[in-house]
N, CA, C and O of each residue as an XYZ file, in Angstrom:
324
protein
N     -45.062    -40.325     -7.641
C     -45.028    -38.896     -7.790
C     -44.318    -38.281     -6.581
O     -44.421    -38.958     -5.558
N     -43.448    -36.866     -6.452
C     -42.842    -36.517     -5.580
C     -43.483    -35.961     -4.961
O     -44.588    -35.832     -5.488
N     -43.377    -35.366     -3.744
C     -44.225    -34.805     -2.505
C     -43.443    -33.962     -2.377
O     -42.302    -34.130     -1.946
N     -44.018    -32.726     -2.797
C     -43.001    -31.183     -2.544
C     -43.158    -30.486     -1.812
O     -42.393    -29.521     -1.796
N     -44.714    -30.617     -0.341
C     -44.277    -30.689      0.861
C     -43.145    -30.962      1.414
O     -42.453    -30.059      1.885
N     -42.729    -32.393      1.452
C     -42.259    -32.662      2.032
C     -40.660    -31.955      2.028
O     -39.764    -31.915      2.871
N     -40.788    -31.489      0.787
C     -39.136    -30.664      0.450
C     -38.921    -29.534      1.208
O     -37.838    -29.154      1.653
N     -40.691    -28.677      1.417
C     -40.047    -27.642      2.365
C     -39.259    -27.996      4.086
O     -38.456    -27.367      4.776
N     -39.862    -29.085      4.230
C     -38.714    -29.823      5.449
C     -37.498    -29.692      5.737
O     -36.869    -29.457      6.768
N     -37.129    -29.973      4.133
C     -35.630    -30.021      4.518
C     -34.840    -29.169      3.646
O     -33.708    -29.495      3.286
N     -35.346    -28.197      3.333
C     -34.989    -26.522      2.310
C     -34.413    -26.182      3.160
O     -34.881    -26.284      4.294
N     -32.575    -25.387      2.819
C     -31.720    -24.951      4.176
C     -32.866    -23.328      4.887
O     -33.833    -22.694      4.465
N     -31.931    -23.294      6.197
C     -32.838    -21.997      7.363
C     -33.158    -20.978      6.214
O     -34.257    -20.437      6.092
N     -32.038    -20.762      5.348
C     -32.609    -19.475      4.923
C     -32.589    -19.964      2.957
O     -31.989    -20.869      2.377
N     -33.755    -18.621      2.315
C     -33.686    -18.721      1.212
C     -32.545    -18.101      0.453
O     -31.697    -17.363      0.954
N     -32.625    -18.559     -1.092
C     -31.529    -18.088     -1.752
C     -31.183    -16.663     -1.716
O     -30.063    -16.160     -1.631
N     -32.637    -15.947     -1.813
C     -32.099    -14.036     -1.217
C     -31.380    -13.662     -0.293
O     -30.372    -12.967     -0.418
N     -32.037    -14.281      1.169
C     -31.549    -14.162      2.021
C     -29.811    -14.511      1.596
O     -29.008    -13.651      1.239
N     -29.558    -15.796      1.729
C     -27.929    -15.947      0.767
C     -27.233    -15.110      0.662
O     -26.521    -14.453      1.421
N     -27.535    -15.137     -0.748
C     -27.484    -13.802     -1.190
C     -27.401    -12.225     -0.675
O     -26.575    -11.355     -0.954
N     -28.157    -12.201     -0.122
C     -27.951    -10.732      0.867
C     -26.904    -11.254      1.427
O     -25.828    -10.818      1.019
N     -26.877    -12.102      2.286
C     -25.424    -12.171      3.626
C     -24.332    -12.005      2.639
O     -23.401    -11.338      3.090
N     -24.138    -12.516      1.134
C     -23.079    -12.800      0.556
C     -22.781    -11.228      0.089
O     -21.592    -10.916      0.032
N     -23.573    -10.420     -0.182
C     -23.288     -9.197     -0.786
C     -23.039     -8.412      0.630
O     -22.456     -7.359      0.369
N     -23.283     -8.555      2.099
C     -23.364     -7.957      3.260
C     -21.772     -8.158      3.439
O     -21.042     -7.259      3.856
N     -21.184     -9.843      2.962
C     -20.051     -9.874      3.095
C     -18.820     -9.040      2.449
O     -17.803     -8.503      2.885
N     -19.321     -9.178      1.421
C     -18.316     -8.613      0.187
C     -18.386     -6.925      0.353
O     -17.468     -6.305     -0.183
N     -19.319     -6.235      0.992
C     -19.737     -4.945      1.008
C     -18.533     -4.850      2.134
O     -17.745     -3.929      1.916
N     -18.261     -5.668      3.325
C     -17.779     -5.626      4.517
C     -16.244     -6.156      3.777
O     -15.868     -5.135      3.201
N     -15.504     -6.925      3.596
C     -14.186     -7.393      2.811
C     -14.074     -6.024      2.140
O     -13.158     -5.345      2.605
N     -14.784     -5.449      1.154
C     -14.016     -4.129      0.381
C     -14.311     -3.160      1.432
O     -13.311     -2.462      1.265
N     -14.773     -2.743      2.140
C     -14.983     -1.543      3.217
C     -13.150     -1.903      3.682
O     -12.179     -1.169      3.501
N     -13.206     -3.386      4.359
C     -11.839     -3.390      5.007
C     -10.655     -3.477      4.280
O      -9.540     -3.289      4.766
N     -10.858     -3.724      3.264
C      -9.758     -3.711      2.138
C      -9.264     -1.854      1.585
O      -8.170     -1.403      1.245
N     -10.481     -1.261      1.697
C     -10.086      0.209      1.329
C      -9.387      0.714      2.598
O      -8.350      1.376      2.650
N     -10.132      0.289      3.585
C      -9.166      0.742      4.612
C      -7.622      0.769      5.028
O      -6.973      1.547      5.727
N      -7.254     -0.530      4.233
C      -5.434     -1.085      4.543
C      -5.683     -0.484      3.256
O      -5.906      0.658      3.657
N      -5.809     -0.414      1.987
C      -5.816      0.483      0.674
C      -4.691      1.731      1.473
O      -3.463      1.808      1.473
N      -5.969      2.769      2.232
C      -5.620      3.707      2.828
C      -4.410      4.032      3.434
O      -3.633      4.922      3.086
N      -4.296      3.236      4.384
C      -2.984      2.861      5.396
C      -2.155      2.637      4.621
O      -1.118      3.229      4.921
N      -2.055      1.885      3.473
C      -0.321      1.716      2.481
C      -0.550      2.726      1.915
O       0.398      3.415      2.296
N      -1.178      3.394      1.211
C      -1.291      4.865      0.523
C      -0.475      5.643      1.671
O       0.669      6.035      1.440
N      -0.968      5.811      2.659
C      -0.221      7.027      3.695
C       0.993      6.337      4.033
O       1.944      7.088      4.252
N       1.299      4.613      4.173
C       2.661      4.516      4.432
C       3.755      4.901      3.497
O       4.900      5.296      3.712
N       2.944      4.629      2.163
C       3.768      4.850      1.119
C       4.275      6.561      0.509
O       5.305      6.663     -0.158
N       3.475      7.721      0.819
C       3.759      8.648      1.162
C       4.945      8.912      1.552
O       5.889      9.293      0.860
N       4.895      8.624      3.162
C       6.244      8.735      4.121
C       6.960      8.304      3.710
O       8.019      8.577      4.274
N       7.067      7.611      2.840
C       8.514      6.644      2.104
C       9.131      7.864      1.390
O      10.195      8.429      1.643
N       8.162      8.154      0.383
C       8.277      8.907     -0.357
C       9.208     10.311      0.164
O      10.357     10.678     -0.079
N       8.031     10.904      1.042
C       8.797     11.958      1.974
C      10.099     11.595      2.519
O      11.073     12.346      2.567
N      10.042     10.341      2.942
C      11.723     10.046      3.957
C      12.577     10.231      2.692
O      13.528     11.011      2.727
N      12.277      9.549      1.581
C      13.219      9.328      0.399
C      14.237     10.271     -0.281
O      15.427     10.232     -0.592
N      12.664     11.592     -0.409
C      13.203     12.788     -0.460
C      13.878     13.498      0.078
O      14.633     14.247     -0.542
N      13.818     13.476      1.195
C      15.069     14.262      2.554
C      16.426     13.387      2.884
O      17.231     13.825      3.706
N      16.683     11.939      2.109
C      17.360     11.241      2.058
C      18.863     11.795      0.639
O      20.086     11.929      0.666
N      17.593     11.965     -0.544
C      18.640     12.543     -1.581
C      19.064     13.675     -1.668
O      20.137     13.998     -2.177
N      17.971     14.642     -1.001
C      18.567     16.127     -0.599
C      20.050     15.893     -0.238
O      21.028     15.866     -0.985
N      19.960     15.720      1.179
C      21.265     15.016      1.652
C      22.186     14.544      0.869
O      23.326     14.954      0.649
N      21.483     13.450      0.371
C      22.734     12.488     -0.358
C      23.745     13.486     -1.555
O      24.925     13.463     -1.905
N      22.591     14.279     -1.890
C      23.066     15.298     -3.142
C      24.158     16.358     -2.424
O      25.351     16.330     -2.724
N      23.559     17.365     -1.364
C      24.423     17.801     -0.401
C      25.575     17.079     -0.031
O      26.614     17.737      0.018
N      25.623     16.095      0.193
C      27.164     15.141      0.599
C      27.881     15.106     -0.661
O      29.106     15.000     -0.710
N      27.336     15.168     -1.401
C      28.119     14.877     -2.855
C      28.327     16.106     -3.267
O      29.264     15.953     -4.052
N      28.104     17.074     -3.256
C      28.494     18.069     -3.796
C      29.441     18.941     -3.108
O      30.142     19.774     -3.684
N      29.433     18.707     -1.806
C      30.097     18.905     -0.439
C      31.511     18.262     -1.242
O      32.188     19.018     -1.940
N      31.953     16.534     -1.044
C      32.973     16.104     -2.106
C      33.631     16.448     -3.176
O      34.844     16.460     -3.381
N      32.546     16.792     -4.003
C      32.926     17.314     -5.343
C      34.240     18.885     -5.085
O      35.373     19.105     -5.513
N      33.471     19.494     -4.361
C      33.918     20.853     -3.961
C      35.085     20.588     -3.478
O      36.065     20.775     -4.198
N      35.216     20.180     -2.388
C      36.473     18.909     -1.669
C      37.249     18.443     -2.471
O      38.409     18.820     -2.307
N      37.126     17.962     -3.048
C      37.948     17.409     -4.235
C      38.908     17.936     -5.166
O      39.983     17.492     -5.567
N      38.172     19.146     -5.452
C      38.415     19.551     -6.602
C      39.038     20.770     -5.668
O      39.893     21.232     -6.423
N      39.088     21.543     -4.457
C      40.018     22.023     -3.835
C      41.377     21.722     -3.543
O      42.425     22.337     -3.741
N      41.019     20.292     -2.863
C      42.179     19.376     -2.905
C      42.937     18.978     -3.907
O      44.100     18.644     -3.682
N      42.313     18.937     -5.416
C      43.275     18.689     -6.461
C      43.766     20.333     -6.903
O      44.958     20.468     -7.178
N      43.025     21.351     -6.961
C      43.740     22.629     -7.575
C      44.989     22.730     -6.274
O      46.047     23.178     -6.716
N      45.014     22.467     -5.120
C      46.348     22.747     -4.063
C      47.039     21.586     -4.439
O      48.148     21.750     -3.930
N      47.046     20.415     -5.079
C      47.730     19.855     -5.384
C      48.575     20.266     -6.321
O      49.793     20.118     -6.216
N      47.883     20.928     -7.518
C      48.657     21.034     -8.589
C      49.303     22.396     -8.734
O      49.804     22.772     -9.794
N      49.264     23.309     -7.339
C      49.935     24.072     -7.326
C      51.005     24.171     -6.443
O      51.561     25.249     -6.233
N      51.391     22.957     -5.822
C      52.464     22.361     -5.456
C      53.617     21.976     -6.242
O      54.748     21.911     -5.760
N      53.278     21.667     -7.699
C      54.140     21.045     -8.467
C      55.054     21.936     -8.974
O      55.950     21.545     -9.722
């Protein structure tokens, strides 16, 4: 017959709750730090956004700047002819 004394001997330091708790203490702590870099690419990704926008302003401004240019440069052309 088994001796189930003797099992509490060698049962690990802590019980399965205990476990358990540390394992949910962990995972509570991993998503806390995970929302946090969440956060941080949310706001980096923002500024992208923002830079992006003041990028095509521009880019649109340069191009339309050309267009205008262009099309100056071709009406004095064709009143050369």
């Amino acid at each position: 017959m088994h001796d189930h004394a003797s099992d509490r001997l060698i049962e690990p330091f802590f019980s399965r709750e205990e476990l358990l708790e540390q394992r949910c203490d962990l995972l509570e702590s991993e998503l806390a730090e995970l929302g946090d870099e969440l956060q941080a690419s949310r706001e980096k990704i923002s500024t992208l956004v923002v830079m992006w926008s003041g990028v095509t302003a521009k880019l649109r401004a340069a191009e339309a700047k050309l267009i205008k240019m262009s099309s100056l440069n071709h009406h004095d052309q064709s009143g050369l002819g």
